[in-house]
N, C-alpha and C positions, 0 to 999 in steps of 0.2 A: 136623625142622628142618634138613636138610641140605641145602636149598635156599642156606641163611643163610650159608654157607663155600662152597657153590659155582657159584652163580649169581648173586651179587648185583653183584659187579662188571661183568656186563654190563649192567646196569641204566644205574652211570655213564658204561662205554663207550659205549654207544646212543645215552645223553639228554644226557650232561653234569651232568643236575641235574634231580634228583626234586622235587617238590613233595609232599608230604602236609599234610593237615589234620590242626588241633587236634584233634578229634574220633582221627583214628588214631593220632596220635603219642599220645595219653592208653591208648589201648586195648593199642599196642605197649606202651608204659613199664610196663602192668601184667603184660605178658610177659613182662618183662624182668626181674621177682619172682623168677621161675622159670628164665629159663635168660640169663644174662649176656651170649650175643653180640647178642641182644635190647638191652639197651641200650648197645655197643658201635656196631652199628647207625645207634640213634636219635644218635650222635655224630660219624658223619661230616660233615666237611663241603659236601659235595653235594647231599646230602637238605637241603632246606628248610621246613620248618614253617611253615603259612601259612594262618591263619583265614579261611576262608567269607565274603563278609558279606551274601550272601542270604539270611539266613535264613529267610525267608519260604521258598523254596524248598526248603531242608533239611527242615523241619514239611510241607511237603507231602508232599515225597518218602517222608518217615515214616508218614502219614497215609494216603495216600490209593495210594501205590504199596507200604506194606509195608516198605522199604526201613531197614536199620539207620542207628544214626547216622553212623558211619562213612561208610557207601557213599553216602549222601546227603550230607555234605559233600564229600566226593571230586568228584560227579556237580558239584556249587556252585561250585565253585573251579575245577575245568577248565573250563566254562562262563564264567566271571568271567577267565579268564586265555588265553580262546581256545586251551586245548591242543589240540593237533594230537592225543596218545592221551591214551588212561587206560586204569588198568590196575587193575582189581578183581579181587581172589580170590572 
């Protein structure tokens, strides 16, 4: 996780402002059990948390591409929000 202290603030140099889904912010916070800069993270104010509301598309994505829950709201909300990137691990 030494991404987490050394790469993260280009994140908000580059963008200004991350957007994540409910979906990841759920799946980080249970990271964050485990190692605290995890929900140090989930508290900046740049990162934005921001529900999907295709879900129709999300169920697909799962269904039919395989796709976790995560990666398929990520896929929804960039789409829904015209982002220029996205950025999946």
């Amino acid at each position: 996780m030494g991404w987490l202290a050394g790469y993260l603030g280009l994140l908000e140099q580059l963008y200004g402002r991350v957007l994540i889904p409910w979906g990841v912010w759920h799946e980080l916070q249970r990271g964050g059990e485990d190692d605290p800069r995890i929900t140090e993270v989930l508290g900046l104010d740049w990162i934005e948390v921001r529900q999907s509301t295709n879900q129709q598309l999300v169920n697909v994505l799962q269904t039919e591409r395989h796709l976790d829950r995560g990666e398929s709201e990520v896929i929804a909300l960039a789409l829904e929000v015209n982002a220029e990137e996205l950025l999946i691990d």
